[in-house]
TILUM-213443 format. One record per atom (N, C-alpha, C): residue in one letter; x, y, z. Coordinates in steps of 0.05 Angstrom, whole numbers, plus 5000, padded with zeros to 4 digits. Atoms other than C-alpha are relative to their C-alpha. Layout:
BEGIN
aXYZ
...
//
This chain:
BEGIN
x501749765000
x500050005000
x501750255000
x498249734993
x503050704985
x499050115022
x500549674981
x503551295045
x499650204990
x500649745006
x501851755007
x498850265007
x501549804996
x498852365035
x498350074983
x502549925023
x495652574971
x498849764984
x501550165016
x492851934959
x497050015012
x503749964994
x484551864961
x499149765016
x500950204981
x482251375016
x497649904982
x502350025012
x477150974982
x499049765021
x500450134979
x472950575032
x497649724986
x501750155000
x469349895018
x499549825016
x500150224976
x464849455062
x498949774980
x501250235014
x462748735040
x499049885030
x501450184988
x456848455073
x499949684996
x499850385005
x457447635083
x497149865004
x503550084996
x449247535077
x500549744980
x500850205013
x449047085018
x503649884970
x498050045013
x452746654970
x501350174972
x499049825024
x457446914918
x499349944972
x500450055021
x455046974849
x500450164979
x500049895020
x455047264779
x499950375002
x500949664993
x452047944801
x501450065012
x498349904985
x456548014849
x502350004987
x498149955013
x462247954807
x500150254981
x501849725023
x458948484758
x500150275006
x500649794982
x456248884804
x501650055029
x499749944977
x460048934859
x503550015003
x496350115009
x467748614850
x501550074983
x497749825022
x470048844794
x500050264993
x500649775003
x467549514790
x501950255036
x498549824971
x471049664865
x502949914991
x496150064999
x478149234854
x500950234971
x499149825026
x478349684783
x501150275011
x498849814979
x478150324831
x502249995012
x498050074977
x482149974880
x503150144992
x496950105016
x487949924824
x500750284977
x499349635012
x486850754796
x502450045018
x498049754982
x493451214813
x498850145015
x501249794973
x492651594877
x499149815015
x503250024999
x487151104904
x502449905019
x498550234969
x489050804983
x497449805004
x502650215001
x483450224981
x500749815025
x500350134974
x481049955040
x497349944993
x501950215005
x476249355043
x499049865022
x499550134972
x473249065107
x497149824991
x502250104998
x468548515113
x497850055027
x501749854984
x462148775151
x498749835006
x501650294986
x460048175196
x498050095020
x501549924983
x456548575248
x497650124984
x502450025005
x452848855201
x498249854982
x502050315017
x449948185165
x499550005029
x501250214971
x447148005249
x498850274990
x502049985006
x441548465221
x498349764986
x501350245015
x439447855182
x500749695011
x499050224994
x444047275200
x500249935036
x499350074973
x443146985265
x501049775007
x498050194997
x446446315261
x503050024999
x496749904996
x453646355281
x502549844985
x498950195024
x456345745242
x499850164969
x500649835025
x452946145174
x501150215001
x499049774996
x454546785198
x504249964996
x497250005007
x462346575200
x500849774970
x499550125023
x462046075138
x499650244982
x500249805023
x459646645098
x501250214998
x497149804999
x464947105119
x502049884996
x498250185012
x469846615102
x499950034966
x500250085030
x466646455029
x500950274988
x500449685019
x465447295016
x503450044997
x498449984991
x471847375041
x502649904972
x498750145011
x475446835003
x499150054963
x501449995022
x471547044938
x501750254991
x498149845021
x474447714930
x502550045001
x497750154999
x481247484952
x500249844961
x500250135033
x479846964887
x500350134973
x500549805025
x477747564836
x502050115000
x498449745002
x483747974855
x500850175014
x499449814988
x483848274915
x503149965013
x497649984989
x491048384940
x501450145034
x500749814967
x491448445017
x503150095001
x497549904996
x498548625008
x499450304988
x500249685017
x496449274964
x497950065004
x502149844987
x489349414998
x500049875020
x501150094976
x487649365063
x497949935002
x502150245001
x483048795081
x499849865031
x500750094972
x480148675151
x497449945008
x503150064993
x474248445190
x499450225014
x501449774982
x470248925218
x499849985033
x500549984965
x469148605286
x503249965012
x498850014989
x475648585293
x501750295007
x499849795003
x476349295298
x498450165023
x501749804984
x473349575366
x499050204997
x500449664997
x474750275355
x498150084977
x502949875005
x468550275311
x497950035008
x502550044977
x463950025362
x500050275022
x499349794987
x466950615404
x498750254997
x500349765011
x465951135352
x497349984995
x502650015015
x458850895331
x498550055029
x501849944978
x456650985407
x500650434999
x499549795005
x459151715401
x499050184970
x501849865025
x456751865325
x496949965011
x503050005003
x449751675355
x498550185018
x500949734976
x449652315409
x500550204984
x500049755016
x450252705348
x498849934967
x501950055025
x445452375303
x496550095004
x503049965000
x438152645299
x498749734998
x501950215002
x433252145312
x498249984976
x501549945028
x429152515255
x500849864968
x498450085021
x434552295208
x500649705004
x500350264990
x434551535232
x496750014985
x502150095003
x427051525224
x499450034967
x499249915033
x428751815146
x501649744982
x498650265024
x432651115131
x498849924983
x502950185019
x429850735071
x500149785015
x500950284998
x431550135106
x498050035024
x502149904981
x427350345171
x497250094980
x502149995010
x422350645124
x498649784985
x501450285013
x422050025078
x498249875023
x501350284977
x420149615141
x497650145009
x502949924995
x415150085165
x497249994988
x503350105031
x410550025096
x500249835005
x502050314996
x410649315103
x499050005015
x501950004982
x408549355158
x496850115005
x503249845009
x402549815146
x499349934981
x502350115019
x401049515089
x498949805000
x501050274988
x400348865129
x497449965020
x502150004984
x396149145168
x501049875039
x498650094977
x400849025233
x501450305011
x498749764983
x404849515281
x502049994984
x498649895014
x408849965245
x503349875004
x498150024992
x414449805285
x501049615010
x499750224996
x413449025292
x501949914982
x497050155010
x420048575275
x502150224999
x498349875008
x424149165267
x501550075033
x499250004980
x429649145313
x502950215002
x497749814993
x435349695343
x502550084975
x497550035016
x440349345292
x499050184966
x500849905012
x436049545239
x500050374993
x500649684989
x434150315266
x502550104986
x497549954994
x441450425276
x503149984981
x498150145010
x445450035222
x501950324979
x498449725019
x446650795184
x502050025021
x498149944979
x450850955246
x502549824994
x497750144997
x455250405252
x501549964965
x499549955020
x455250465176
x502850274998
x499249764998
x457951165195
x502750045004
x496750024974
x463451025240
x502349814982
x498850025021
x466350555180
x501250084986
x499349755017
x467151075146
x501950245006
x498449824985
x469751555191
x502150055014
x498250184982
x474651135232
x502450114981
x497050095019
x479651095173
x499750274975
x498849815010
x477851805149
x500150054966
x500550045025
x474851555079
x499150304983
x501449875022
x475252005024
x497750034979
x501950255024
x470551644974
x498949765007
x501450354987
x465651084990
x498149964967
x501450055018
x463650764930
x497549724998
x501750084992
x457050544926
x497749994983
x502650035022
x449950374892
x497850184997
x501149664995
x444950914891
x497949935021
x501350094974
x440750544942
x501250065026
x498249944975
x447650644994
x500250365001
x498249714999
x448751414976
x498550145022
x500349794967
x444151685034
x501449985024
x498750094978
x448551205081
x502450245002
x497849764997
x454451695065
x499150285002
x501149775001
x450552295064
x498650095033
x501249964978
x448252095136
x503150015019
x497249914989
x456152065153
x500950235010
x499449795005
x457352655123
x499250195015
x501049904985
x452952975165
x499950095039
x499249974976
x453852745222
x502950065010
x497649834995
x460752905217
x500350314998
x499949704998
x459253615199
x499250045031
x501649914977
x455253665260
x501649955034
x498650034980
x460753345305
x502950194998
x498349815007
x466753795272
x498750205018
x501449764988
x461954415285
x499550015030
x500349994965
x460854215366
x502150055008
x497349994981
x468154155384
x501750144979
x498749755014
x470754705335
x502949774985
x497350155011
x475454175302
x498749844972
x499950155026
x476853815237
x501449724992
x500050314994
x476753155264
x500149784977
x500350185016
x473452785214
x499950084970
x500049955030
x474352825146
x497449994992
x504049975011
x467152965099
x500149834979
x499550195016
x467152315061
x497650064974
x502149975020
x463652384991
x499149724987
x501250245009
x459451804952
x501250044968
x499250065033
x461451564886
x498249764983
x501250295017
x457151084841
x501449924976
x499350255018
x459850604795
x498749894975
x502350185017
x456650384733
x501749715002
x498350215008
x457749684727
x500049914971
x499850185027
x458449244660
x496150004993
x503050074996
x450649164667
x499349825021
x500150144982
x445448844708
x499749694988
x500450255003
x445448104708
x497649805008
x502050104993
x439647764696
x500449675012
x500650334990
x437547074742
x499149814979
x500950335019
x436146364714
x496650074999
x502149985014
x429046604713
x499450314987
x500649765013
x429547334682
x499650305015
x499849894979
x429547704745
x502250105008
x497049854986
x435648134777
x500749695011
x499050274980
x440247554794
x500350065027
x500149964966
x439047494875
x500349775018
x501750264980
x440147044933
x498449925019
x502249954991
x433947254954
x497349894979
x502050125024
x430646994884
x500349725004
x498550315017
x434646344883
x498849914976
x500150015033
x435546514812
x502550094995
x498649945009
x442446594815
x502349754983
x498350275000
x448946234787
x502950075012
x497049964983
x453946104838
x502550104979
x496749915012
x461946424820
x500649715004
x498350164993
x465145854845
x499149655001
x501050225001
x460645234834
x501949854983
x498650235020
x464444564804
x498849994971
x499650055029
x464244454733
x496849864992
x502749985007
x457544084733
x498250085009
x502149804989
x454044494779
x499950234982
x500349735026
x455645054734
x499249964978
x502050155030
x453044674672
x496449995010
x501949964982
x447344524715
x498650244996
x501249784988
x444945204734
x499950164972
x500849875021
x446845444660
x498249924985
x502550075020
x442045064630
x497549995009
x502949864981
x436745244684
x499250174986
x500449875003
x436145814647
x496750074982
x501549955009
x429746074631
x498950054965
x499650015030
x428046094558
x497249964981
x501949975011
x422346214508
x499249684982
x501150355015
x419045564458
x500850064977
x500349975029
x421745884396
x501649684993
x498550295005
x423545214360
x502850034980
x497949975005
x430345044343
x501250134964
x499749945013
x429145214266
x499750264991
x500649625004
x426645914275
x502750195006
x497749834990
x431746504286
x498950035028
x500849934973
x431846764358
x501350354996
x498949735003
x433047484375
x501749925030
x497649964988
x439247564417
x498750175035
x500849784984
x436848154455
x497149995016
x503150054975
x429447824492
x501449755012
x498750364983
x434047194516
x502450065025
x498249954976
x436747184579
x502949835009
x497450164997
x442846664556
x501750174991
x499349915009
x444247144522
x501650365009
x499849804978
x443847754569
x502750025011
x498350104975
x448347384618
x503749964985
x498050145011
x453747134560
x501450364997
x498949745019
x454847874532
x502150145020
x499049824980
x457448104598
x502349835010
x496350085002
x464347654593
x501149914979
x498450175029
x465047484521
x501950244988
x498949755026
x469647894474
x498150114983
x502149885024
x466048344415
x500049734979
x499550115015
x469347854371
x497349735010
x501850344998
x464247254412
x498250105005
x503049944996
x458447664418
x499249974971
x500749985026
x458247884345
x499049674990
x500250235022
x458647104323
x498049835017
x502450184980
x452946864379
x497650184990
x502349795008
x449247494351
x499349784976
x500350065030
x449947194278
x499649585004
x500450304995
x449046384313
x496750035004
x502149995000
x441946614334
x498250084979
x501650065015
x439746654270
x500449794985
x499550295013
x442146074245
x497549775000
x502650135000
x437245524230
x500449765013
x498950254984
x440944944267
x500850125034
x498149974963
x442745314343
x497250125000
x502049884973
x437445314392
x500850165022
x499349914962
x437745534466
x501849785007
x496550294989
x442044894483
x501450025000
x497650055013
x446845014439
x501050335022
x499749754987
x446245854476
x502249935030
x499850064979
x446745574544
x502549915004
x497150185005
x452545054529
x501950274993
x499249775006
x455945644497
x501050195032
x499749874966
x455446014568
x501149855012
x497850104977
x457445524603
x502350004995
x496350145013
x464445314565
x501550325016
x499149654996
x465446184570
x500749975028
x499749934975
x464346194647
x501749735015
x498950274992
x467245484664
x503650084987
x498049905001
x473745814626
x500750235024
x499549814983
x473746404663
x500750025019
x499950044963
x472646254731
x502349695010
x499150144998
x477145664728
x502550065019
x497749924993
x483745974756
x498150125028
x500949764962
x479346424821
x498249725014
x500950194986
x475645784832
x501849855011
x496850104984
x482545384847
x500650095035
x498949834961
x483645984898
x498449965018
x502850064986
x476645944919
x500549735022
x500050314981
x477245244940
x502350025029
x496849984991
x484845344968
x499550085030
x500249954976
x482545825015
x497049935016
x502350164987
x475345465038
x500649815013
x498750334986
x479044805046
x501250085022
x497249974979
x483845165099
x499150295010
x500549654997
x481145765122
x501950155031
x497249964978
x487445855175
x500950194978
x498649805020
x490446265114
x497750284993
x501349825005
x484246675107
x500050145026
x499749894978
x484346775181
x501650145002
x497849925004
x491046975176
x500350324994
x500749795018
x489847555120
x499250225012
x501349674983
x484447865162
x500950035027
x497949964972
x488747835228
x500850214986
x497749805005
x494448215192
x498350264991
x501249785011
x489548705163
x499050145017
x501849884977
x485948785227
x502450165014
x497049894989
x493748975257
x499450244986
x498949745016
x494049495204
x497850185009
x501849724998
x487249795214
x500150105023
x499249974967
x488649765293
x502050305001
x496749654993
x495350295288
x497850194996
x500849745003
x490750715254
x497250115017
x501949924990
x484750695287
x500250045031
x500049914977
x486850735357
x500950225002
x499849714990
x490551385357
x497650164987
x502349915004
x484351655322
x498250045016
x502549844978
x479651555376
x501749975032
x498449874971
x484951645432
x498750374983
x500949675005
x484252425390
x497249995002
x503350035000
x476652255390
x499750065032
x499849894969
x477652245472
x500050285006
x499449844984
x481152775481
x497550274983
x501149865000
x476853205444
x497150095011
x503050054985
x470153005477
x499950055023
x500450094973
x472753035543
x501049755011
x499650334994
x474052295551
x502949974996
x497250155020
x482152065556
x500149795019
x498050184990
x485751435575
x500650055024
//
């Protein structure tokens, strides 16, 4: 990692909710390690396990799936020697700072979350207490979101346009804690969105989700990945008719890792009077069964043994430790509070 002074902190969290797939490579992995690997950029990456125990309450899942996320963008590319890469809970001094960003967060602005608001419409449209199932971790998760952010002094949080009020509730609350104690504590982190490659449609035509289970695993074996490609949803045109390219979702999914050179000639295969969908699907698979061949290796490498992934986020957690303790030792002394 350079020291640079004039380099741009760029801050990413990865939630360990569900398994790794296609979309997430798309949308999420390659569009941040690309950043990661701009001049200037200081990229910092932490996996956000405290905040998946809004959803995950098994502790076996909850740490297998921080393992897999973990070990996934490790696989794609991530370089914990050239970004910093830690677990979140292993990181006190955010728990610290998130009890302190929340004596200078409006309640008003909490009750403003989408995810708090999402939950409230269901709820009223269920015809149940507004506030039924929704619990503290929920209310609150902008905060500790906040303190992520703030800890390590992020320049740039890049993010989906669903996340950009999370930084905007940072931002805020850092203005509002600067402005109390006449200091320029925390840095005023800005949001950045990303286009990605496109979105990736599921095996039935739907945003790939593992909330649909309609996705297709990254790292599945060779016939699970055949498998799941030929799940793919698909119209009755019969194999002698042309197909159009652009209403097929094998097609959708293929365009977003082939070359021009293998789109153009899958463009010019779908009208052919001998290639069905079979032949589409097969096609996809061979593409992504190449691809993923070399990060699935790693995949495995570090699943089979996860002492080396432990390892990783130890040393990462060291690094974020130097920085984040003298931070909120200065976070003390300016509140009042020292050692």
């Amino acid at each position: 990692m350079s020291e640079s002074n004039d380099d741009q902190t760029v801050l990413t969290g990865i939630k360990p909710t569900g398994e790794p797939h296609l979309g997430h490579w798309v949308g999420a992995i390659e569009p941040a390690l690309e950043m990661a690997r701009e001049p200037g950029v200081e990229p910092y990456f932490f996996m956000a396990d405290y905040h998946a125990m809004t959803t995950v309450h098994d502790p076996e899942r909850l740490e297998d799936m921080t393992h897999r996320v973990a070990a996934a963008w490790l696989a794609l590319g991530l370089d914990p020697d050239e970004m910093l890469f830690y677990r979140q809970s292993d990181v006190p001094e955010i728990f610290e700072l998130t009890w302190v960003l929340s004596c200078f967060t409006p309640k008003g602005r909490m009750n403003r979350a989408h995810a708090y608001k999402d939950a409230v419409a269901g709820n009223l449209e269920e015809g149940r207490d507004e506030d039924e199932g929704i619990d503290m971790g929920l209310y609150t998760y902008p905060i500790l979101m906040a303190a992520d952010i703030l800890i390590f002094q992020a320049d740039t949080v890049p993010v989906g346009g669903d996340q950009i009020q999370h930084v905007e509730i940072a931002r805020d609350v850092a203005k509002r804690f600067n402005h109390t104690y006449d200091t320029d504590l925390f840095t005023l982190p800005e949001h950045e969105v990303r286009e990605a490659r496109g979105a990736v449609p599921g095996t039935d035509g739907r945003k790939m989700s593992n909330s649909y289970d309609n996705y297709i695993p990254l790292f599945a074996d060779t016939d699970d990945l055949k498998n799941h490609c030929m799940a793919i949803d698909t119209d009755s045109t019969p194999i002698e008719e042309p197909m159009d390219p652009d209403e097929c979702n094998v097609f959708q999914i293929y365009q977003l890792f082939a070359d021009d050179e293998q789109i153009e000639q899958m463009r010019d295969d779908y009208q052919s009077s001998d290639f069905g969908y079979g032949h589409a699907k097969l096609a996809l698979f061979e593409l992504l069964d190449d691809e993923l061949e070399e990060p699935r290796e790693r995949f495995r490498e570090l699943t089979n043994d996860t002492s080396e992934l432990d390892r990783i986020l130890e040393e990462g957690a060291e690094r974020a430790q130097a920085m984040s303790r003298p931070f909120v030792d200065e976070l003390r002394q300016t509140v009042g509070i020292e050692r």
